[in-house]
C-alpha positions as CSV (number, residue, x, y, z in Angstrom):
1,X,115.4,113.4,96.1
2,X,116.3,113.3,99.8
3,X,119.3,111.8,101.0
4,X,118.4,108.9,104.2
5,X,121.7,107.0,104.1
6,X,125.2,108.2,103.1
7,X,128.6,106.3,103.9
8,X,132.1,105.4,102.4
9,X,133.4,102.3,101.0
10,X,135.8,100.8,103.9
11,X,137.2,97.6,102.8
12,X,136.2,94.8,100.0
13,X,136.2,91.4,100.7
14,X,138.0,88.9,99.0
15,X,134.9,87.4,97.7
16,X,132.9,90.4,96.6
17,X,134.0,89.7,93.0
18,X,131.5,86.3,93.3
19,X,128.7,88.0,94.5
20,X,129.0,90.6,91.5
21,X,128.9,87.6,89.1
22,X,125.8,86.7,90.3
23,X,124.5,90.7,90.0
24,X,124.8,90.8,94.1
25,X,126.4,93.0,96.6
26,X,126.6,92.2,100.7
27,X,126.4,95.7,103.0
28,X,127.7,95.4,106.1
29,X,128.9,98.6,108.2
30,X,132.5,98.8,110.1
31,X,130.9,96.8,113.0
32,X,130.8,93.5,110.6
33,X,132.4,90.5,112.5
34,X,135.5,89.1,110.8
35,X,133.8,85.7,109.8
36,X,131.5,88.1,107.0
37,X,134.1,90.3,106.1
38,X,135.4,88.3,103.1
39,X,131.9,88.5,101.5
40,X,131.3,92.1,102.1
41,X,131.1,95.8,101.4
42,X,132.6,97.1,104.6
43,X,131.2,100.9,104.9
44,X,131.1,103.3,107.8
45,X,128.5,102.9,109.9
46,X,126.3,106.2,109.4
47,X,122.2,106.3,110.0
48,X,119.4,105.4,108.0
49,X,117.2,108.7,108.0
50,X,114.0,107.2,107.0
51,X,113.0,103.7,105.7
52,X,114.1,102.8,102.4
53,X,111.2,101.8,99.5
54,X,110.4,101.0,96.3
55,X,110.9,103.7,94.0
56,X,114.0,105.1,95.7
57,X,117.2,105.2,94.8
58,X,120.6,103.4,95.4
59,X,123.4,105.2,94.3
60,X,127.1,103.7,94.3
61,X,129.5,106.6,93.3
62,X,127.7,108.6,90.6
63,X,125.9,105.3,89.4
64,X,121.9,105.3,90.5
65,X,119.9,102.0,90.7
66,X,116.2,102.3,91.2
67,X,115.0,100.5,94.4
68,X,112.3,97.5,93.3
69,X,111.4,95.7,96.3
70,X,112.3,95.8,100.1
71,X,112.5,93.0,101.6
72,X,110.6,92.9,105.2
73,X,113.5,92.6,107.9
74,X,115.6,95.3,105.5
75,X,115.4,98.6,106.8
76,X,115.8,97.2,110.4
77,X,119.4,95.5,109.5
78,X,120.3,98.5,107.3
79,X,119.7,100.7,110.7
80,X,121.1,98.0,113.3
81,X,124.1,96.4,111.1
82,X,124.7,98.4,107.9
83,X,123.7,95.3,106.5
84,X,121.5,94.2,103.4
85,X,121.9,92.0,100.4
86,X,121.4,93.9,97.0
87,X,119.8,92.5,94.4
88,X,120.5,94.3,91.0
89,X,118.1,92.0,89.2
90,X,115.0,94.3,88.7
91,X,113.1,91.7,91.0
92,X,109.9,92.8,92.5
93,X,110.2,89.8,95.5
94,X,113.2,88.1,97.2
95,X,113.7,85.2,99.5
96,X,115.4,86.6,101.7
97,X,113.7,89.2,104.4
98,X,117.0,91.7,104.5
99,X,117.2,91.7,100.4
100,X,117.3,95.1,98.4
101,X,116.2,94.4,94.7
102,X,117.3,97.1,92.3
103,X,117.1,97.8,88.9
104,X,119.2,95.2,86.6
105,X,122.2,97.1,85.2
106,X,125.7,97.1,84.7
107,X,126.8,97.5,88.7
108,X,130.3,99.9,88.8
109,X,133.3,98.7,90.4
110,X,133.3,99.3,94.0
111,X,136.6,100.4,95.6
112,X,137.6,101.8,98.8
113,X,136.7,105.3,99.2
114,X,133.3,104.6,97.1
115,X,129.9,106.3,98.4
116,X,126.6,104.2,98.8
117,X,124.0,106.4,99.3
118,X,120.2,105.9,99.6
119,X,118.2,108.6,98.1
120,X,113.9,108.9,98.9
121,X,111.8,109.8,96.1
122,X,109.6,112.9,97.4
């Protein structure tokens, strides 16, 4: 697998812990405004090498999730903001246009200092 997209863990909202309840994660790069921060996984901003789709992989620290749907408006947030909404809910279609569905499994705790990295199946 290829490495597209490769940053570190910033900051974590005060709110993060909801989202995970509900088996959801918010992305937002270093550039997020204030207002979204409390919701968020604050990363460095970094590129996005190529689009990301199904069948690749997102991988938080040395856990890897298999990507199962993108939703349309994703990869251009991911490259413009940082930003997406993961799903880990094995979903193969999402409301929402800047969703990432992954595989459903157990989703690691995310501190400061941990990796999110996209990997493309070649």
């Amino acid at each position: 697998m290829k490495t597209i997209y490769q940053s570190k863990v910033v900051e974590v909202g005060a709110q993060v812990s909801l989202f995970l309840e509900e088996k959801m994660l918010v992305l937002f790069n270093d550039s997020a405004p204030s207002d979204l921060r409390d919701i968020a996984v604050v990363h460095q901003a970094c590129p996005l090498e190529d689009d990301i789709a199904v069948g690749d992989e997102l991988v938080i620290d040395d856990q890897a999730f298999k990507v199962t749907f993108v939703g349309a408006k994703a990869n251009q947030t991911m490259k413009e903001l940082g930003h997406s909404t993961l799903a880990f809910n094995g979903a193969k279609e999402a409301d929402l246009p800047g969703t990432i569905c992954l595989e459903e499994k157990a989703i690691p705790s995310i501190d400061v200092s941990s990796q999110i990295v996209f990997r493309k199946s070649i």
